[in-house]
NUNU-278697 format. One record per residue: residue number from 1; residue in one letter; x, y, z of N, C-alpha, C in turn. Coordinates in Angstrom, 3 decimals. Layout:
+------+------+----------+----------+----------+----------+----------+----------+----------+----------+----------+
! resi ! resn !       nx !       ny !       nz !      cax !      cay !      caz !       cx !       cy !       cz !
+------+------+----------+----------+----------+----------+----------+----------+----------+----------+----------+
!  NUM !    A !        X !        Y !        Z !        X !        Y !        Z !        X !        Y !        Z !
...
+------+------+----------+----------+----------+----------+----------+----------+----------+----------+----------+
***
This chain:
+------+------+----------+----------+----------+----------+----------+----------+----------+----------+----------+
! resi ! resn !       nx !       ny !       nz !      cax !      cay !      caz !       cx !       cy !       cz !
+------+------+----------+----------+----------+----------+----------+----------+----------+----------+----------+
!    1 !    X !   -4.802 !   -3.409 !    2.259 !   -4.006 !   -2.520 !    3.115 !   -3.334 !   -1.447 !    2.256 !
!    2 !    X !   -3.321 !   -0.547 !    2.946 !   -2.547 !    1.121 !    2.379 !   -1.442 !    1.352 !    3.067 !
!    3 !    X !   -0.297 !    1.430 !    2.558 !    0.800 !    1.996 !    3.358 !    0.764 !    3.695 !    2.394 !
!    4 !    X !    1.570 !    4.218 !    3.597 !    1.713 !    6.392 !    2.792 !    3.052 !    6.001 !    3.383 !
!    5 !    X !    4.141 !    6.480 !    1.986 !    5.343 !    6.765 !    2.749 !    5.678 !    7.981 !    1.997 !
!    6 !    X !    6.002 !    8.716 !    2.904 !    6.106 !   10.383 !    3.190 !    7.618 !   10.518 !    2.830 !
!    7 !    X !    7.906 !   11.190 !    1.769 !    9.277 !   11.197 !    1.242 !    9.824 !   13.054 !    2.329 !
!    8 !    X !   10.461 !   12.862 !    2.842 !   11.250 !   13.954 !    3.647 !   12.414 !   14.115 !    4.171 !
!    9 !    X !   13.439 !   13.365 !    2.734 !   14.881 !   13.553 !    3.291 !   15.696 !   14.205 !    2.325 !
!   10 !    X !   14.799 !   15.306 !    1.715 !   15.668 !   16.544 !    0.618 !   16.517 !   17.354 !    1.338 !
!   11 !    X !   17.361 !   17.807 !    0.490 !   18.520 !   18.457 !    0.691 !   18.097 !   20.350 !    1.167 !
!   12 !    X !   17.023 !   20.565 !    0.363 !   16.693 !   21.843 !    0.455 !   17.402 !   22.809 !   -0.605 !
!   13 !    X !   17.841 !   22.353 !   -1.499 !   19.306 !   23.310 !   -2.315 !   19.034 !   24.680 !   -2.321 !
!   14 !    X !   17.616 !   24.788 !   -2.697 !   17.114 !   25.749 !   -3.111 !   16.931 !   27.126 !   -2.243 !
!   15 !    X !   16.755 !   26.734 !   -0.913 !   16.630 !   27.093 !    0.324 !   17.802 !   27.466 !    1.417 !
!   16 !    X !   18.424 !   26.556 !    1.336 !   19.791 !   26.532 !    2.280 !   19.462 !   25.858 !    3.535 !
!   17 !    X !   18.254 !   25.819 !    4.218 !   17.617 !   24.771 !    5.336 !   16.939 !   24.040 !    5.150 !
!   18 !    X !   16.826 !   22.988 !    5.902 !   15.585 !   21.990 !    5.686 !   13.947 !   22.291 !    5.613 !
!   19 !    X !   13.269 !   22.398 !    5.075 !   12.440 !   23.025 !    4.254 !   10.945 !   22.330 !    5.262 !
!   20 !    X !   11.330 !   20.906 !    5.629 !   10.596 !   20.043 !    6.459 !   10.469 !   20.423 !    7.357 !
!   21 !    X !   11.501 !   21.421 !    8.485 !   11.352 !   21.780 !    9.803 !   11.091 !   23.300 !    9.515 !
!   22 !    X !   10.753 !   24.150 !    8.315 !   10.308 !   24.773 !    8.642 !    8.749 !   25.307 !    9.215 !
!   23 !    X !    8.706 !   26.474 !    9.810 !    7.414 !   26.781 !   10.452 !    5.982 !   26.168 !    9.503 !
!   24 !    X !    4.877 !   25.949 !    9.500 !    3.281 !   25.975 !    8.905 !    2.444 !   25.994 !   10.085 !
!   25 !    X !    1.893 !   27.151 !   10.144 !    1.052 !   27.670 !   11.474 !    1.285 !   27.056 !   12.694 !
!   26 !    X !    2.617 !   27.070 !   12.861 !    3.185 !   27.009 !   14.280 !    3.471 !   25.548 !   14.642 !
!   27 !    X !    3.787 !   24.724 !   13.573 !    4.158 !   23.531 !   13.853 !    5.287 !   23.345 !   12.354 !
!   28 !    X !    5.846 !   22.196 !   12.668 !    7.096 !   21.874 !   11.251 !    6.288 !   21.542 !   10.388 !
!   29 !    X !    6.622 !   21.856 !    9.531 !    5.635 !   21.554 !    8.024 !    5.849 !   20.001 !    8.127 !
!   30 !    X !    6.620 !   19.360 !    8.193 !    6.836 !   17.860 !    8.090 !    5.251 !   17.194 !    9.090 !
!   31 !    X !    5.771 !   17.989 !   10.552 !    4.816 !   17.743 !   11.397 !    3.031 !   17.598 !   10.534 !
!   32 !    X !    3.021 !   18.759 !   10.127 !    1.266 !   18.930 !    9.786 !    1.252 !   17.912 !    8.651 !
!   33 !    X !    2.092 !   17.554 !    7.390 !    1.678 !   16.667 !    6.210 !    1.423 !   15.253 !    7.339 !
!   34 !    X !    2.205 !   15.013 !    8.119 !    2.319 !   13.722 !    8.886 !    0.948 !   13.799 !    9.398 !
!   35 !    X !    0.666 !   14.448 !   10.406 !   -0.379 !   14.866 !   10.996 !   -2.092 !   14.500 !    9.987 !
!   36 !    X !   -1.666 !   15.332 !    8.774 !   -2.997 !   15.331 !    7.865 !   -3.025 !   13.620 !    7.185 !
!   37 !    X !   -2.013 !   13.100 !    6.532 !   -1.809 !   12.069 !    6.744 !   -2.707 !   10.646 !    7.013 !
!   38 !    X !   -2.171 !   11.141 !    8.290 !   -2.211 !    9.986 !    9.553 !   -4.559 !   10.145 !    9.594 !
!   39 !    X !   -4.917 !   10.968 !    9.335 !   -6.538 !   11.417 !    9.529 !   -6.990 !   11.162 !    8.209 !
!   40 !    X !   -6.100 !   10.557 !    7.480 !   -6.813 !    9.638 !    6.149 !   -6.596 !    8.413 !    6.237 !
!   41 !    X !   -7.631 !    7.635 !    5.547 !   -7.342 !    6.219 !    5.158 !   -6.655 !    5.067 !    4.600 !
!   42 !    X !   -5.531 !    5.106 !    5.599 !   -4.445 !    4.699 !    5.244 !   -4.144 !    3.912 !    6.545 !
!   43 !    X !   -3.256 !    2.780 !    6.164 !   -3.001 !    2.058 !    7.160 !   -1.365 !    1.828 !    8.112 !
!   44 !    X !   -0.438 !    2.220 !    7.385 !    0.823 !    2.590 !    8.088 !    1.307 !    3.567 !    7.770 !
!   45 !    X !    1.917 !    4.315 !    7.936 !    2.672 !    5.823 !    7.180 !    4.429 !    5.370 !    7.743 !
!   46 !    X !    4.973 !    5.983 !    6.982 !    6.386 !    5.637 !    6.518 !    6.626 !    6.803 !    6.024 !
!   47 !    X !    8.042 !    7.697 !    7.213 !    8.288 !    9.067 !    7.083 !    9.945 !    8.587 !    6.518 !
!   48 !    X !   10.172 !    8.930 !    5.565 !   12.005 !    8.673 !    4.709 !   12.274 !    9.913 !    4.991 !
!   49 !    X !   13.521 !    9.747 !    6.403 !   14.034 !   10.865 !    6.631 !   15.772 !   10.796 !    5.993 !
!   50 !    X !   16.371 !   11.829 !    6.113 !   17.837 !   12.107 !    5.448 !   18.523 !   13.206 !    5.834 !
!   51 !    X !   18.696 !   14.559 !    5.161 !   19.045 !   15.925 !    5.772 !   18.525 !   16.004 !    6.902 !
!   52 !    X !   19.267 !   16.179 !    8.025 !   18.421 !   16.908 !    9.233 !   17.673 !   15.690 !    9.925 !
!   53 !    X !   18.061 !   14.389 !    9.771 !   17.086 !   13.593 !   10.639 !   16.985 !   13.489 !   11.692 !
!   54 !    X !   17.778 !   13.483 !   12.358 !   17.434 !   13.961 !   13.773 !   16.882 !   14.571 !   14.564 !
!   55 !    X !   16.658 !   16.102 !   13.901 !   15.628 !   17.171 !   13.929 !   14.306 !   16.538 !   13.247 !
!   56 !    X !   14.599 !   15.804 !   12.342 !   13.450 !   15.924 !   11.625 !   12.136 !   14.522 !   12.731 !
!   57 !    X !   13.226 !   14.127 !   12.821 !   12.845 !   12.647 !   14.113 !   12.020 !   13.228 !   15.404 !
!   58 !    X !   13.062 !   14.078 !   15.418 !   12.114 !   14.971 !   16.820 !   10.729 !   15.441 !   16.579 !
!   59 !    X !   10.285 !   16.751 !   15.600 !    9.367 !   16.753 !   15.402 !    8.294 !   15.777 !   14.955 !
!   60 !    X !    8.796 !   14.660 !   15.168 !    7.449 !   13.836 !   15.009 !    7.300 !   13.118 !   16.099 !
!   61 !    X !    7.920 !   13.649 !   17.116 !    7.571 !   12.728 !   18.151 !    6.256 !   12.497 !   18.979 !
!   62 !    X !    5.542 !   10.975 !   19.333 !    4.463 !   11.484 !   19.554 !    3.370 !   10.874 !   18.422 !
!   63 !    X !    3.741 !   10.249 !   17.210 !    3.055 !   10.036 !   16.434 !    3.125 !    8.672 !   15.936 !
!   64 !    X !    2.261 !    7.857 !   15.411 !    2.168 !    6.947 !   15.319 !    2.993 !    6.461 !   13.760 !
!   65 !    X !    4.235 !    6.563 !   13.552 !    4.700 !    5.821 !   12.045 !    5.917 !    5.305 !   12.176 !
!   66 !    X !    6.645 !    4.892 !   10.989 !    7.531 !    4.365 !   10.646 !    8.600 !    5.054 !   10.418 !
!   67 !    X !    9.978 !    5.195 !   11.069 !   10.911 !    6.122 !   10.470 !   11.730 !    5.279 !    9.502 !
!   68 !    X !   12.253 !    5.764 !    8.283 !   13.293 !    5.411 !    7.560 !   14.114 !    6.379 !    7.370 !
!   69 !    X !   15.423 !    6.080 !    6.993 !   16.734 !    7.073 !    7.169 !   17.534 !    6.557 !    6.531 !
!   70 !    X !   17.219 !    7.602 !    5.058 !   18.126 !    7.465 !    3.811 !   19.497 !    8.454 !    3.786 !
!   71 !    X !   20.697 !    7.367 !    3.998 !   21.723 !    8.190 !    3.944 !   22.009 !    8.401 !    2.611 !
!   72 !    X !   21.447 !    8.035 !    1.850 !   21.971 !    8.128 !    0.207 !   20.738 !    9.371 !   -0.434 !
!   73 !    X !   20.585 !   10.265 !    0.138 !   19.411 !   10.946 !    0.024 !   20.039 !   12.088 !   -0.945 !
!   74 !    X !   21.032 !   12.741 !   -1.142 !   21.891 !   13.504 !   -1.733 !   21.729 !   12.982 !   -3.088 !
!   75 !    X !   21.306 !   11.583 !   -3.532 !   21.080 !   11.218 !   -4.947 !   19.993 !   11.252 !   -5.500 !
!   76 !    X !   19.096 !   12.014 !   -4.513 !   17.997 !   12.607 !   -5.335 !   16.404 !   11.597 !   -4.700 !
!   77 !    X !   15.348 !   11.653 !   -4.873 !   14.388 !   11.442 !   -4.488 !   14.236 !    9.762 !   -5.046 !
!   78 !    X !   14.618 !    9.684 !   -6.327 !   14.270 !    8.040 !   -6.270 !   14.915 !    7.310 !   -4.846 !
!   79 !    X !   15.787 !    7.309 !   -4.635 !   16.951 !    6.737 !   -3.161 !   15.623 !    6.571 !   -2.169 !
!   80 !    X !   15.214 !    7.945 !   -2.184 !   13.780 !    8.098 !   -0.661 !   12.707 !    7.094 !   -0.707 !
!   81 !    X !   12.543 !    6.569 !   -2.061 !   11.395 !    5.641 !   -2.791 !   11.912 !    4.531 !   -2.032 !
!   82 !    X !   13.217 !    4.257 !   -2.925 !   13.243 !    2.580 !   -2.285 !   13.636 !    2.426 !   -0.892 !
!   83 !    X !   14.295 !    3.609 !   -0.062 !   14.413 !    3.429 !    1.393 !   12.768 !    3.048 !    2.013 !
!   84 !    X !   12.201 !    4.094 !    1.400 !   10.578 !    4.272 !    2.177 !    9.995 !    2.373 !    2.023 !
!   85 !    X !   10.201 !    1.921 !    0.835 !    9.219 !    0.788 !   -0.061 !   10.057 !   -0.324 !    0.780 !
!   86 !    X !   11.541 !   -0.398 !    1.627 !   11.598 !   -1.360 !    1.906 !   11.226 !   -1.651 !    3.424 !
!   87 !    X !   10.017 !   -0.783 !    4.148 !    9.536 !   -0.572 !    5.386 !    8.059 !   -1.031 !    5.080 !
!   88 !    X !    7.470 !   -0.871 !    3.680 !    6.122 !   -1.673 !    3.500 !    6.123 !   -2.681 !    3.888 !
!   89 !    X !    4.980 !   -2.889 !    4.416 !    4.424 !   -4.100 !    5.057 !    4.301 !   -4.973 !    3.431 !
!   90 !    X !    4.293 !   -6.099 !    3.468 !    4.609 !   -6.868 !    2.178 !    3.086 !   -7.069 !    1.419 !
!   91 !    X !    1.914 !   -7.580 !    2.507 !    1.002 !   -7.586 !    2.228 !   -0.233 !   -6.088 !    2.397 !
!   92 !    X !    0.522 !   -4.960 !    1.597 !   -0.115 !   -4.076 !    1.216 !   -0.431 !   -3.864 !   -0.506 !
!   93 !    X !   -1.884 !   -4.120 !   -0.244 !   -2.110 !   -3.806 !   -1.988 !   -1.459 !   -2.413 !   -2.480 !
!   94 !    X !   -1.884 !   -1.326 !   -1.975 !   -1.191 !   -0.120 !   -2.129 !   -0.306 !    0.859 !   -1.823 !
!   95 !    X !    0.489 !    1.523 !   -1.971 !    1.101 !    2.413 !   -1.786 !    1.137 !    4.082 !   -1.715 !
!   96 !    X !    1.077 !    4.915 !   -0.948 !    0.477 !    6.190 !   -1.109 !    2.262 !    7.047 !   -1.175 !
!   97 !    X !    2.497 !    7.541 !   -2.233 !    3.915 !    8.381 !   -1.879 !    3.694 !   10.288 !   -2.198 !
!   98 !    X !    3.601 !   10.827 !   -0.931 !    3.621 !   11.743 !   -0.502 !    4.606 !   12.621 !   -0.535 !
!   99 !    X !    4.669 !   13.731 !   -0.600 !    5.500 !   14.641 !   -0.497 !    5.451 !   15.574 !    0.918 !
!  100 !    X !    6.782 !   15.915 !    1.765 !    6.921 !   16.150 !    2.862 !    6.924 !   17.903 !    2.853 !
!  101 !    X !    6.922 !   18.313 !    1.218 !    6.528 !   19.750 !    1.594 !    5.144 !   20.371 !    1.001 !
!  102 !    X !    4.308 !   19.612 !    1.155 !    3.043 !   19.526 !    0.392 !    1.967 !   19.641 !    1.769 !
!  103 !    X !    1.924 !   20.853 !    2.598 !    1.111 !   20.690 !    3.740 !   -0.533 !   20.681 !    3.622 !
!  104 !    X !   -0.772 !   21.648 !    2.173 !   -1.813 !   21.792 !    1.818 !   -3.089 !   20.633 !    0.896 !
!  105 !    X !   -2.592 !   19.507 !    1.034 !   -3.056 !   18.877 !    0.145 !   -4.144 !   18.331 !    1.370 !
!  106 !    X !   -5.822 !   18.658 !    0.901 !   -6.568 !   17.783 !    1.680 !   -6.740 !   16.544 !    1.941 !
!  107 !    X !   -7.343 !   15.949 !    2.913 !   -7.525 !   14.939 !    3.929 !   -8.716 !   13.926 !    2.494 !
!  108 !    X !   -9.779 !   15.193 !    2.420 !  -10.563 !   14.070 !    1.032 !   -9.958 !   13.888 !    0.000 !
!  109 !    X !   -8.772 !   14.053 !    0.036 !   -8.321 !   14.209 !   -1.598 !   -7.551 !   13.286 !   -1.458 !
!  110 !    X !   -7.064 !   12.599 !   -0.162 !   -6.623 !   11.276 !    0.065 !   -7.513 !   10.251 !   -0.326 !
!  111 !    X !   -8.599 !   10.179 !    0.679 !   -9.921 !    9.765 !    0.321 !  -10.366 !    9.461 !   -1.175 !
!  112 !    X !  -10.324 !   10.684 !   -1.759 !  -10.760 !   10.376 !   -3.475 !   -9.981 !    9.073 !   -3.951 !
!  113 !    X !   -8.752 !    9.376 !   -4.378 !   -6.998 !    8.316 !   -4.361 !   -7.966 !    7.390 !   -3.704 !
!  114 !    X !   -8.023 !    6.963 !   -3.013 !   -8.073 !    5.886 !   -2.148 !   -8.991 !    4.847 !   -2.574 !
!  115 !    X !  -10.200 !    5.646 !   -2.478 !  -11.646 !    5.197 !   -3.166 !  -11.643 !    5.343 !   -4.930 !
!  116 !    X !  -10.764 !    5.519 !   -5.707 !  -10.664 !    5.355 !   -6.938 !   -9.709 !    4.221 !   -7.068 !
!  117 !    X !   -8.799 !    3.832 !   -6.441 !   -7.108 !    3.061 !   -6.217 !   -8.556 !    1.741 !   -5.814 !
!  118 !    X !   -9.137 !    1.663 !   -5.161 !   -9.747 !    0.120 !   -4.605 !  -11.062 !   -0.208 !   -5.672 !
!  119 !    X !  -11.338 !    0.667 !   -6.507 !  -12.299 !    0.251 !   -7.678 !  -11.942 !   -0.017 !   -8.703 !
!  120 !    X !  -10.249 !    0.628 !   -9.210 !   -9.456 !    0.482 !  -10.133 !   -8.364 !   -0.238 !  -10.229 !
!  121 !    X !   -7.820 !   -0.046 !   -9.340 !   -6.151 !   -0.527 !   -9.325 !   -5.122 !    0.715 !   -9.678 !
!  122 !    X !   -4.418 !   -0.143 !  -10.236 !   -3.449 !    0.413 !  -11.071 !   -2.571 !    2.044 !   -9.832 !
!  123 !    X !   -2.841 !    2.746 !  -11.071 !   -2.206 !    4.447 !  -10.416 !   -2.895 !    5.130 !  -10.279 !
!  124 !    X !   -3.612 !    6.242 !   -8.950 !   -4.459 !    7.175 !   -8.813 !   -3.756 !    8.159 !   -8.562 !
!  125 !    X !   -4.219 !    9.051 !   -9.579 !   -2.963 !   10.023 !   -9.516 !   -4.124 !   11.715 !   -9.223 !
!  126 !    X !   -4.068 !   12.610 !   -8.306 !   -4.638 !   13.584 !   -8.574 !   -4.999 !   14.975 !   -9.582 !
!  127 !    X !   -6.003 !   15.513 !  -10.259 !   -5.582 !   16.416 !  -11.514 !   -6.555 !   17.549 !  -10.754 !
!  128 !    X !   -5.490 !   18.497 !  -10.952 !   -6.333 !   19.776 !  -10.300 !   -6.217 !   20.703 !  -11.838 !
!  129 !    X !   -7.269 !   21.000 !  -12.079 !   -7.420 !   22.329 !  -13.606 !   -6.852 !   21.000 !  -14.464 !
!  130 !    X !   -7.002 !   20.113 !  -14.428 !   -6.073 !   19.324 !  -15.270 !   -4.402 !   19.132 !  -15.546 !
!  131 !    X !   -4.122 !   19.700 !  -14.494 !   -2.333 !   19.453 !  -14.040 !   -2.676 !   17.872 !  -12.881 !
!  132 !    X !   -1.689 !   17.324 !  -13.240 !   -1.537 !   16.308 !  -12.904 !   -0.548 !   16.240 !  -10.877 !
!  133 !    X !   -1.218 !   16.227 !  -10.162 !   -0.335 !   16.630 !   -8.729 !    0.335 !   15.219 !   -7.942 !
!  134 !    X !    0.511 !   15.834 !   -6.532 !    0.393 !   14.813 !   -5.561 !   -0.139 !   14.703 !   -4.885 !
!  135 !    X !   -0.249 !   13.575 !   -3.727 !    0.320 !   12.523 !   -3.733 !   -0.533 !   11.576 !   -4.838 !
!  136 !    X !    0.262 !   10.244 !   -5.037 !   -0.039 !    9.045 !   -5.756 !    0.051 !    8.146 !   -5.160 !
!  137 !    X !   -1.011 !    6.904 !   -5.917 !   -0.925 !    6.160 !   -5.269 !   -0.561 !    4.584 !   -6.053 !
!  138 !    X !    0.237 !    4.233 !   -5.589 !    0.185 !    3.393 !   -6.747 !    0.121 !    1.478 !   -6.366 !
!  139 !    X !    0.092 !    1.019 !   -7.138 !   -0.632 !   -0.873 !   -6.775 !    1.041 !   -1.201 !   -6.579 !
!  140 !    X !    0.987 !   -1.750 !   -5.469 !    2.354 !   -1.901 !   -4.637 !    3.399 !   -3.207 !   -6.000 !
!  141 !    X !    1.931 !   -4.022 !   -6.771 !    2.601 !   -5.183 !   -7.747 !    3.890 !   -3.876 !   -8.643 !
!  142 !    X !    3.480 !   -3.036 !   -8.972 !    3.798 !   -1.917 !   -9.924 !    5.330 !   -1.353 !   -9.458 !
!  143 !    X !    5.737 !   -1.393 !   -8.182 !    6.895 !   -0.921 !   -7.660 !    7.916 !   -2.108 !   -7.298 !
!  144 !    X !    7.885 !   -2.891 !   -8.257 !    8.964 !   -3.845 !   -8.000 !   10.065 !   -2.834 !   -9.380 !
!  145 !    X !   10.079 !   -2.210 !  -10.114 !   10.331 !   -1.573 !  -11.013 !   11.260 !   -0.288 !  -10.015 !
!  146 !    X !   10.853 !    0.164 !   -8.915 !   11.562 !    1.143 !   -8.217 !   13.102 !    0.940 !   -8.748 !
!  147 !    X !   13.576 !   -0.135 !   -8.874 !   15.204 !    0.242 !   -8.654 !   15.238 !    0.412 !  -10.291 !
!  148 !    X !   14.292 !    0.746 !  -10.882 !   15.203 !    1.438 !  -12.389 !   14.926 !    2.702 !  -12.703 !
!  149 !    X !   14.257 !    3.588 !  -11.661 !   14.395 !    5.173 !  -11.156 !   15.444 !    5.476 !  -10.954 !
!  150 !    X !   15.968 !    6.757 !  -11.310 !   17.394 !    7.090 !  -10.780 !   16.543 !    8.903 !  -10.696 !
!  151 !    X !   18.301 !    9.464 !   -9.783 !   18.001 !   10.436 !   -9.730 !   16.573 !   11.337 !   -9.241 !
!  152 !    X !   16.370 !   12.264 !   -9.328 !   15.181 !   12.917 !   -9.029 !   13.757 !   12.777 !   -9.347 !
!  153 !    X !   13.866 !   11.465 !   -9.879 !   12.526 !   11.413 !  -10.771 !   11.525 !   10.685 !   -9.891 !
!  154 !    X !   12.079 !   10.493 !   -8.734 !   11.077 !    9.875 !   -7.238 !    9.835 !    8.739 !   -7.998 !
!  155 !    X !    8.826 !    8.922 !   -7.449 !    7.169 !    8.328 !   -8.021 !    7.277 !    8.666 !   -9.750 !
!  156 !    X !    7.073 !    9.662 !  -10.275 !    7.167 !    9.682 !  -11.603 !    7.517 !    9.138 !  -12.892 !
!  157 !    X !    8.665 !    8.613 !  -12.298 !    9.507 !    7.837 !  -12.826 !    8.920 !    6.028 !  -13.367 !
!  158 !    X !    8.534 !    6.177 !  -11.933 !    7.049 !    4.886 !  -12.093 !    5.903 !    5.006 !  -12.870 !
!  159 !    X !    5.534 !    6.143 !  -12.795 !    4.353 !    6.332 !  -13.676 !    4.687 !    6.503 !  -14.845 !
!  160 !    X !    5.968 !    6.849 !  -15.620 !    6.322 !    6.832 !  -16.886 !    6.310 !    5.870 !  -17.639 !
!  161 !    X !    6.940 !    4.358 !  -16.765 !    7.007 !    3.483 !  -17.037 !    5.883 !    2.721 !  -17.154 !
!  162 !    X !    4.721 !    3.021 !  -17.285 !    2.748 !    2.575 !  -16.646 !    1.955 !    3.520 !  -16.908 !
!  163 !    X !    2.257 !    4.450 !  -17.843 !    1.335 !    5.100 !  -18.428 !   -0.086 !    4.663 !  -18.454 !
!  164 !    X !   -0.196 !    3.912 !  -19.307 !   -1.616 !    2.664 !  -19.152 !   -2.185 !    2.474 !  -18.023 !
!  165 !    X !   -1.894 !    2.629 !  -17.060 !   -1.977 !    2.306 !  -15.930 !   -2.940 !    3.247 !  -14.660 !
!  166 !    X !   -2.950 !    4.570 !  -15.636 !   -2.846 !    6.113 !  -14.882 !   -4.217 !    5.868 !  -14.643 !
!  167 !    X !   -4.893 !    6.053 !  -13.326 !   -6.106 !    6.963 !  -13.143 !   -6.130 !    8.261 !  -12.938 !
!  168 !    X !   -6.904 !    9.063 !  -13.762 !   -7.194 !   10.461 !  -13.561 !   -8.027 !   10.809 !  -12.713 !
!  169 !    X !   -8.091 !   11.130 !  -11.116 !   -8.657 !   11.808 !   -9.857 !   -8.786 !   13.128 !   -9.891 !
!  170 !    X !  -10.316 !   13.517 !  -10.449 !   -9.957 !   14.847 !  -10.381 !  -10.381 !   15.406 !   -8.621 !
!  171 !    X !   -9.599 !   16.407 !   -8.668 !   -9.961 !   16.962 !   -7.297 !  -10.199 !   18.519 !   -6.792 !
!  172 !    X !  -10.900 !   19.074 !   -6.149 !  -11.198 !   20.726 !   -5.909 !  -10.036 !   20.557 !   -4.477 !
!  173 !    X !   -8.591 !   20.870 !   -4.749 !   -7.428 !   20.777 !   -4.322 !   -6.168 !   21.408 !   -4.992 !
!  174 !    X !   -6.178 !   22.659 !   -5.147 !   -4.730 !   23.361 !   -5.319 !   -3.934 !   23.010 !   -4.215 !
!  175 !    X !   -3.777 !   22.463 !   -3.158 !   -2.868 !   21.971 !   -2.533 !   -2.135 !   20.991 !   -3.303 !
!  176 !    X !   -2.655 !   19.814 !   -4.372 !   -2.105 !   18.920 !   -5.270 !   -0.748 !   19.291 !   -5.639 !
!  177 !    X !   -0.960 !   20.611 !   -6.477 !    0.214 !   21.259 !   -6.633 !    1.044 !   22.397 !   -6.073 !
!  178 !    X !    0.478 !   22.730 !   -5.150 !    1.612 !   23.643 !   -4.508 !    2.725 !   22.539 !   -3.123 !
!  179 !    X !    4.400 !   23.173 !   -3.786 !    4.973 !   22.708 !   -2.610 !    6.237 !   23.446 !   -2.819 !
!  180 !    X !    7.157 !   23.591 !   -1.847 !    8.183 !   24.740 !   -1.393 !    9.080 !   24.224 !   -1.800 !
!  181 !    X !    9.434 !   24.923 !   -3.143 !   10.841 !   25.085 !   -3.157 !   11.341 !   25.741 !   -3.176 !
!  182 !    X !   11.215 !   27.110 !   -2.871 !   12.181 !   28.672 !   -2.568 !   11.408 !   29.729 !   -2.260 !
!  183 !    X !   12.019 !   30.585 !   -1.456 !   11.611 !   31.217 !   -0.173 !   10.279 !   31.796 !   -0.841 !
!  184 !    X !   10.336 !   32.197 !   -1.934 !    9.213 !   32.574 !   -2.499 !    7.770 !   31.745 !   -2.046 !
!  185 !    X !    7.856 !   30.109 !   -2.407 !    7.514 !   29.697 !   -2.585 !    6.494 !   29.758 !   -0.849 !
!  186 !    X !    7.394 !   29.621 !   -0.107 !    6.965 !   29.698 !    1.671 !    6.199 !   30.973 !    1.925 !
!  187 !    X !    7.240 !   32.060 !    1.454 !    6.440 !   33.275 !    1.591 !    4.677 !   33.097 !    1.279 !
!  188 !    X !    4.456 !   32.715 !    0.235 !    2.976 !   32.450 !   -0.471 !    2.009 !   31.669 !    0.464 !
!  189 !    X !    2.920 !   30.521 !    0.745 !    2.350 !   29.845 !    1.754 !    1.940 !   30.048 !    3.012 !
!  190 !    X !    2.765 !   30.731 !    3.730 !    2.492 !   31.840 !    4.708 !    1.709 !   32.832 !    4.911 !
!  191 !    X !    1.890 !   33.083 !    3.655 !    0.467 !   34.259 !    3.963 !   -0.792 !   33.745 !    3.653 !
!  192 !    X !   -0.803 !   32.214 !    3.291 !   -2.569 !   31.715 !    3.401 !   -2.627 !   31.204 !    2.442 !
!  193 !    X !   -1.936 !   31.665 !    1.716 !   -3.246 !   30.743 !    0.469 !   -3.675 !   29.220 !    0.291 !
!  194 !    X !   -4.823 !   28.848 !   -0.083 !   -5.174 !   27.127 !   -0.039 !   -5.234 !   27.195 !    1.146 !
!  195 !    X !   -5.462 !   25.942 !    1.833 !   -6.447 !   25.300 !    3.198 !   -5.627 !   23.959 !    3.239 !
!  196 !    X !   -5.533 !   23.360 !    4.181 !   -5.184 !   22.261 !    4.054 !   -6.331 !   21.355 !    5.388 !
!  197 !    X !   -6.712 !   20.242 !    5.460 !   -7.595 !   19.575 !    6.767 !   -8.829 !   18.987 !    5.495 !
!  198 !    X !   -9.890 !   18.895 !    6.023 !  -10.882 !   18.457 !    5.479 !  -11.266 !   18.727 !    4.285 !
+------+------+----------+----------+----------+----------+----------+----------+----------+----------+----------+
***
């Protein structure tokens, strides 16, 4: 079994609004990562909401997942980890942790992760040009370690600690690495660039 838990309870600093409810071709960006998601191979999804949950609750209405609601979300992205990890189903080999402003990341590029994570184990991590992206996935044995993340260092933090551990996924996916953190960043996005779906 695969659980995806969809980290989406940032503050936005960078921005001044919630970054999750903003527009991506006419739906909340939260909406479409959920959406793309949910059309990969994965078996529960787990949305960690925080800033704005209520709003953020709404736009997903209608969809088949798990809400979590990290009030301690202001301490940075590890907090979203262990809110999300304590909604896993227990008997899931894996874990998929997603990012909620990452709309562009394809549907096969889940797929790849997925089908590398069940031949390997360990961490499937995506490399686009050889930058290392998201989402990851990692062997659920591996996240009993979550509570010695602090601060912003979300998933990463795990993989620091499991180096050894890393699978390299390569993928034809600049979505891996693109995700919004200032207006700039939306602007770009807005006007097209990358694909996100199949």
């Amino acid at each position: 079994m695969i659980s995806a838990v969809i980290l989406a309870a940032g503050m936005s600093k960078r921005m001044g609004i919630p970054k999750q409810l903003m527009d991506y071709n006419g739906k909340p960006m939260l909406r479409v990562v959920v959406e793309n998601t949910i059309k990969a191979p994965v078996d529960e999804i787990i949305v960690v909401l925080g800033n704005e949950a209520i709003q953020a609750a709404r736009s997903l209405e209608g969809l088949a997942v798990k809400l979590a609601v990290n009030k301690n979300y202001a301490k940075g992205q590890s907090t979203s980890v262990r809110a999300g990890l304590e909604l896993v189903e227990r008997r899931a080999r894996g874990v998929l942790f997603v990012l909620g402003d990452q709309p562009l990341v394809k549907v096969e590029t889940i797929r790849l992760l997925v089908d590398s994570f069940k031949e390997k184990g360990g961490i499937a991590a995506p490399f686009y040009n050889g930058v290392r992206g998201n989402p990851v996935l990692f062997e659920n044995s591996l996240l009993q370690c979550a509570d010695e993340i602090q601060g912003d260092q979300g998933a990463r933090g795990i993989i620091e600690l499991h180096p050894g551990l890393l699978n390299r996924v390569d993928v034809n996916d600049p979505g891996v690495l693109i995700d919004i953190d200032t207006w700039e960043d939306y602007r770009r996005l807005s006007g097209g660039e990358g694909g996100a779906g199949e």
